[in-house]
C-alpha positions in Angstrom: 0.0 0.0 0.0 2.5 2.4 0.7 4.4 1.8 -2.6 1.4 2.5 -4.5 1.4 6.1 -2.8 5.2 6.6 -3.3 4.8 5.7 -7.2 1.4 7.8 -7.3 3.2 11.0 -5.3 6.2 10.6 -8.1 4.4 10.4 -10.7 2.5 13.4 -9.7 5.7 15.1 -9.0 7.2 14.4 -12.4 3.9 15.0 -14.5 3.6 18.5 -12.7 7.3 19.4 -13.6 7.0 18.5 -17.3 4.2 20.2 -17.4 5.2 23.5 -15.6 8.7 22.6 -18.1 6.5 22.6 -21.4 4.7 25.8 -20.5 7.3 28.0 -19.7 9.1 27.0 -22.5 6.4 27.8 -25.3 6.0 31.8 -24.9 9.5 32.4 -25.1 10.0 29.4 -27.9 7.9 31.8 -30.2 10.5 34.4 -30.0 13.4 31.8 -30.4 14.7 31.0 -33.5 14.6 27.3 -35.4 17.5 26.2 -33.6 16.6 27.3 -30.2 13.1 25.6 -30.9 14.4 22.5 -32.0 16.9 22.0 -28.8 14.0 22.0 -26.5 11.8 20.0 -29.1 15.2 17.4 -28.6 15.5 18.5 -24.8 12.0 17.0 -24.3 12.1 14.2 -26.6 15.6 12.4 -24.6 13.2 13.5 -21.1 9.7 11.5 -22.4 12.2 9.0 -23.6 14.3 8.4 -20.6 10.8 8.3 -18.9 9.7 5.5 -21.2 13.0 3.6 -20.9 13.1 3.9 -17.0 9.4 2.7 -16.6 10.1 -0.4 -19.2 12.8 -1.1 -16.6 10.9 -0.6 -13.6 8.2 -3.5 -15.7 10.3 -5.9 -16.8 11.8 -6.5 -13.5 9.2 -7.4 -12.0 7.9 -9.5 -14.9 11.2 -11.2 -14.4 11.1 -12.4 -11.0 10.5 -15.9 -10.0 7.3 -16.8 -8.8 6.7 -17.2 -5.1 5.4 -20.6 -4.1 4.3 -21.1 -0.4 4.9 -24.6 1.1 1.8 -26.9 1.5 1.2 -28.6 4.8 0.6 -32.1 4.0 -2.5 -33.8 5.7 -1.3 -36.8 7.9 -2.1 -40.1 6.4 -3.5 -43.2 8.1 -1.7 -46.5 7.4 -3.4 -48.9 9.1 -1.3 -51.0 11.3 0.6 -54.3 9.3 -0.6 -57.4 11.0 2.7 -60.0 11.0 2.4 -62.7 9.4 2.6 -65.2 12.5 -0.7 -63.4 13.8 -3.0 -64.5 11.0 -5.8 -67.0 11.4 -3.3 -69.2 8.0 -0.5 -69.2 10.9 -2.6 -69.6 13.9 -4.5 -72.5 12.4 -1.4 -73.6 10.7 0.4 -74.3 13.3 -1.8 -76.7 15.2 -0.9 -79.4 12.4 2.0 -81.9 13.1 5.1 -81.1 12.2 4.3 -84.0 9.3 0.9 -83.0 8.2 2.9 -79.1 7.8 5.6 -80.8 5.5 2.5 -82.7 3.3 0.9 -79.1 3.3 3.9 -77.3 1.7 4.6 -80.4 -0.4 1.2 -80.2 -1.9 1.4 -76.5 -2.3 4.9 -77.1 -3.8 3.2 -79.5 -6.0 0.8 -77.2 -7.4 3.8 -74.2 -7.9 2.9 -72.1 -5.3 5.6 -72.8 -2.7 9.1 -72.3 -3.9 11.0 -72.7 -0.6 12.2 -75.4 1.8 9.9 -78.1 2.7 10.1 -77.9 6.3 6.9 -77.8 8.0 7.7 -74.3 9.6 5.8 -71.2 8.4 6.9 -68.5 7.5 6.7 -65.3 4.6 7.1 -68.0 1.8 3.8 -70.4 3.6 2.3 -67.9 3.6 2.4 -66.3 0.3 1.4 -69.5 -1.0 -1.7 -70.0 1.3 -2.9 -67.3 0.0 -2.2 -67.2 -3.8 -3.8 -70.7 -3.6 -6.4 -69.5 -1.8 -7.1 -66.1 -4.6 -6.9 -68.7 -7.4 -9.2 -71.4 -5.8 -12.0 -68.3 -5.4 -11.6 -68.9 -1.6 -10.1 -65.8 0.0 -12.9 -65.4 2.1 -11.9 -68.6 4.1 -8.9 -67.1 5.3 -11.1 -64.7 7.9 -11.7 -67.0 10.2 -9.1 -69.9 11.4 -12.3 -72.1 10.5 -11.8 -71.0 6.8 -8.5 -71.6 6.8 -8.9 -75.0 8.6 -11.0 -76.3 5.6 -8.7 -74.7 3.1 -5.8 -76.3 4.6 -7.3 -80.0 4.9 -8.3 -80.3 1.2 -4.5 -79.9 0.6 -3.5 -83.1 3.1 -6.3 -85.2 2.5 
């Protein structure tokens, strides 16, 4: 706000004194000869001109600056909490099995190319990555909910 006064009281200032400039110059201009008449014709031309260039300036700077960007507060964003693999109902139900009835699981799940990893009978990432691609490709996801689920799943690949 205040630079818009300071600009408005100069040019004000400068209009006013070209002005007062160009009327005190025309009465005795009439009685001046051509060259006298054509200095101040020159005088005033380099004055409107300097104006010109100095207000071209005064625009292009400010065309030229970079634009001001003000930083964005991200929102926070919920992750819900991973649940580990050994507290799924696959593990939990998983590991009630023997130790030979886990092996016949992860050979049968082998079997069908879905476990790639040592047939040991313990579970882990790999056990269950196969559970549950068999389980996507079967159309029975929804039985690994409930340990039930996952108990039916699991004894149509022993038995």
């Amino acid at each position: 706000m205040v630079t818009l006064f300071s600009s408005a009281k100069r040019a004000l200032i400068s209009g006013s004194v070209a002005l007062a400039l160009l009327s005190t110059s025309v009465a005795p201009a009439m009685a001046w000869g051509q060259r006298e008449q054509d200095f101040t014709k020159g005088a005033l031309s380099v004055l409107a001109l300097g104006a010109i260039l100095r207000d071209a300036r005064h625009h292009s700077t400010q065309e030229n600056r970079p634009p001001v960007y003000y930083p964005v507060q991200p929102r926070p964003v919920y992750h819900a909490p991973v649940q580990s693999y050994y507290a799924t109902p696959a593990a939990q139900a998983f590991q009630t099995y023997t130790t030979a009835e886990r092996r016949r699981i992860q050979a049968a799940l082998a079997n069908y190319g879905y476990y790639t990893g040592y047939v040991d009978g313990s579970f882990g990432p790999g056990t269950y990555r196969a559970i549950t691609a068999y389980a996507r490709e079967s159309g029975q996801m929804a039985t690994l909910e409930t340990r039930g689920g996952v108990y039916g799943l699991l004894d149509g690949l022993i038995y």
